[in-house]
Each structure stands twice: as C-alpha cells, then as structure tokens.
N, C-alpha and C positions, 0 to 999 in steps of 0.2 A: 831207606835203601841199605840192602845187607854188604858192606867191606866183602871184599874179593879175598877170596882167603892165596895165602902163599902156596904153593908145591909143596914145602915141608906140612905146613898144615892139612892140607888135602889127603897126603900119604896118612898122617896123623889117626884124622877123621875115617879115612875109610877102612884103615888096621881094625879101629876099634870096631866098627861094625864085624869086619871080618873074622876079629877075634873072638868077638860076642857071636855070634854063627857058628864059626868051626873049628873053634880053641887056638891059639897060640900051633901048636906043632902042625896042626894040621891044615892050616894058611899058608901059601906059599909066596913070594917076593911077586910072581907073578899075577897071584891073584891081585895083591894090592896093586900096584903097578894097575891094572885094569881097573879094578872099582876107582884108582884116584886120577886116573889119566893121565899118567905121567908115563914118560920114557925111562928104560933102561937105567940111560945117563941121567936122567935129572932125581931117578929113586937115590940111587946109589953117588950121586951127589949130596944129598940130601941127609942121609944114613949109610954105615958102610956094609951093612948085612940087616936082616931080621932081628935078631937080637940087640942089635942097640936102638933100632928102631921099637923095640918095646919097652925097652929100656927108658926111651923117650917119653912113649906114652905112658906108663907106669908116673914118672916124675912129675910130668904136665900133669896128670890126674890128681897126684898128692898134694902136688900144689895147690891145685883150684879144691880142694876139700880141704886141707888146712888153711887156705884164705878166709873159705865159709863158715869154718867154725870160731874163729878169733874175730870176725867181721864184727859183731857186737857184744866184747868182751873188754871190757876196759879194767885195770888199775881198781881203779873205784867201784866196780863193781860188787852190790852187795852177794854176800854166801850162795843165799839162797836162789837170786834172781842168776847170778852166773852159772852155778848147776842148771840151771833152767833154760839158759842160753844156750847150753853147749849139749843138751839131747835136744832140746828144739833144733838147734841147729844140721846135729848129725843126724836126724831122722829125714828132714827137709830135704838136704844137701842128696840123699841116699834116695828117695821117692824122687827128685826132679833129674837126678844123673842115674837111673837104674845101668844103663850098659856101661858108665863108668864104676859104677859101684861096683857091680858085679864085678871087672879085669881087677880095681884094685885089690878088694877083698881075696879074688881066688888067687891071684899070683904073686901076693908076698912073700910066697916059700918058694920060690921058683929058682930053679938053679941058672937059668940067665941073669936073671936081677943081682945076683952075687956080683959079676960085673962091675955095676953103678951105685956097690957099696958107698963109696965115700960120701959120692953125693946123695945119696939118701940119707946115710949118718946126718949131712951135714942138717937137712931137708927137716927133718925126725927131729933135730936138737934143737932149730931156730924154732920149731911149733910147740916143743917142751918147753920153751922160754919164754914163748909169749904167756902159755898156759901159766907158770909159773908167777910170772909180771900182777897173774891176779890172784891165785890161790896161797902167797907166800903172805901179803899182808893180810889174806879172810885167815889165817892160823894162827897170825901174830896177834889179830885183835880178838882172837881166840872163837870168831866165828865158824868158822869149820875145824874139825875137827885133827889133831895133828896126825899124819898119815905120811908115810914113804910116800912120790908124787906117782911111783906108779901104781899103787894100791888107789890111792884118791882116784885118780885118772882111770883106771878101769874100773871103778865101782858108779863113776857117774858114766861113762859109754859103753860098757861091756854087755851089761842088761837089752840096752838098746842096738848093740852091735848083734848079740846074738837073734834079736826079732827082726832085725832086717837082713840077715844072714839066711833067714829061714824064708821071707819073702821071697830075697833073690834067688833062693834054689829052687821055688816055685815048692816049698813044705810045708808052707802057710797060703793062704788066699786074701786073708784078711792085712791091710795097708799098715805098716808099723806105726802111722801116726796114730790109728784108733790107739793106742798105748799108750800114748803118749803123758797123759795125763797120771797114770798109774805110775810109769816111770820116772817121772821128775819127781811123785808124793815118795818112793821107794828110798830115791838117792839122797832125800831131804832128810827122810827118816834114817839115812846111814852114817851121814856125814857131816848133818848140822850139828857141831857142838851144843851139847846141853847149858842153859842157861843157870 
C-alpha cells in the first residue's frame, strides 16, 4: 500500500510535472494549486511564493541524487570499482528520475536558486565530503591519481553528465547507459594511477 503523501509533497510532486511541461516562468501558483489539489491557504502555507517552492524542489532533487550516488561508496572502496560506482550510479540515478534530472540539470543557473544559496552551499559541500571520505585515501595509497577534487570529480561525471544532458534535451535517442561501459574504461584510463 503506497503512504499518503503530505500537501507540501503533492504541491512538490505536481510543480515538478508542471515544470517539466511548461518551465518554471511559465507555471503559475494556480496551476500547481490545481494539479496538487490544494487550497489557496494550504499552498501558501506550505511555501510562501513560487520561488521558494522551487527552491524546494530543486534541494529535494539534490538530495535524493546525491543520496544515490554515495549509496554504494565506501571509505574502502577500491580506485577503480569507486569510479565505477559513481557513473553507474549517475547514469542510473538520471535514466530512472528523467523529469528530476531534467529541473536539476536545467536550473542550476537560475536566478531564484540564488536565494537558497546557503543551503545548497551547505548540500554541495556535505556530498564533496563524502566524495572525498573515499578518493583522499585511493591518492594516499597512490591508487588514483593525485588531482585538485574538482578536476578528479568532473573527469569521472562530466563525460557522463554531458551524455545524459544530451538524452534529456531529447539530442541523443540513444539511453546513456548504452555508454556506459566505454565511460567507466575512459575515466579508468584518466585517473587510475600508473603502477
């Protein structure tokens, strides 16, 4: 039996449809409001405008995508298999949440999101530390190779970022995971320290 979702989740939920439909500007309080079935009072209880209501959803998205890519990342993880976890992961994560992927990816330059700076700083710096928690011992025992963490970090997801970038604009036909395998042999070959 599927849990009953809250008012704030329902407005949530059907933002993101309506954003995925008719962009962010072109949605109004009213539409959601109607696809989520709420009142007036209970949106605007809820959220105190549009804008932080994306704001919302924006942060809830990051979440649940930085959850999924640290989910099988450990400490101990070796060089190779961690690269390997974390395009597995982000291609995954991006194929089963396409209408998440999509609001994240298009509106992280967005002038509302300025707004819920901090906490996204903060959001952005706890998922840099988990990342870190494994790629700081694979460079101490000299298995990866030694690299500024945001060079490492976009040379294992950027490849991958940009083929499922081109999926979600509907510029590719073909599913990012067929790549898959090519992109994890790429970032092995850029990153694994030579023996």
């Amino acid at each position: 039996m599927e849990a009953k979702l809250t008012t704030r989740d329902r407005i949530l939920k059907s933002a993101l449809v309506l954003f995925e439909a008719q962009g962010v500007d072109g949605t109004t309080v009213a539409d959601i409001r109607k696809a989520a079935e709420v009142s007036n009072g209970s949106f605007f209880h809820a959220f105190p405008n549009k804008e932080a209501l994306a704001i919302a959803l924006y942060l809830t998205i990051l979440e649940d995508y930085h959850t999924h890519m640290t989910a099988e990342l450990y400490a101990e993880t070796a060089a190779k298999e961690g690269i390997s976890v974390l395009i597995r992961a982000h291609v995954a994560w991006v194929m089963n949440n396409k209408p998440a992927a999509h609001f994240l990816f298009d509106q992280a330059r967005t002038e509302w999101l300025r707004e819920g700076n901090a906490e996204l700083r903060d959001r952005n710096e706890a998922f840099r530390d988990g990342l870190a928690r494994w790629y700081i011992p694979r460079m101490s025992d000299g298995s990866l190779k030694r690299l500024p963490p945001e060079v490492l970090i976009s040379q294992i997801i950027g490849p991958a970022q940009i083929l499922c970038r081109r999926w979600l604009a509907g510029r590719d036909k073909k599913m990012p995971g067929t790549h898959l395998l090519d992109l994890i042999e790429c970032a092995h070959a850029a990153l694994i320290a030579p023996e």
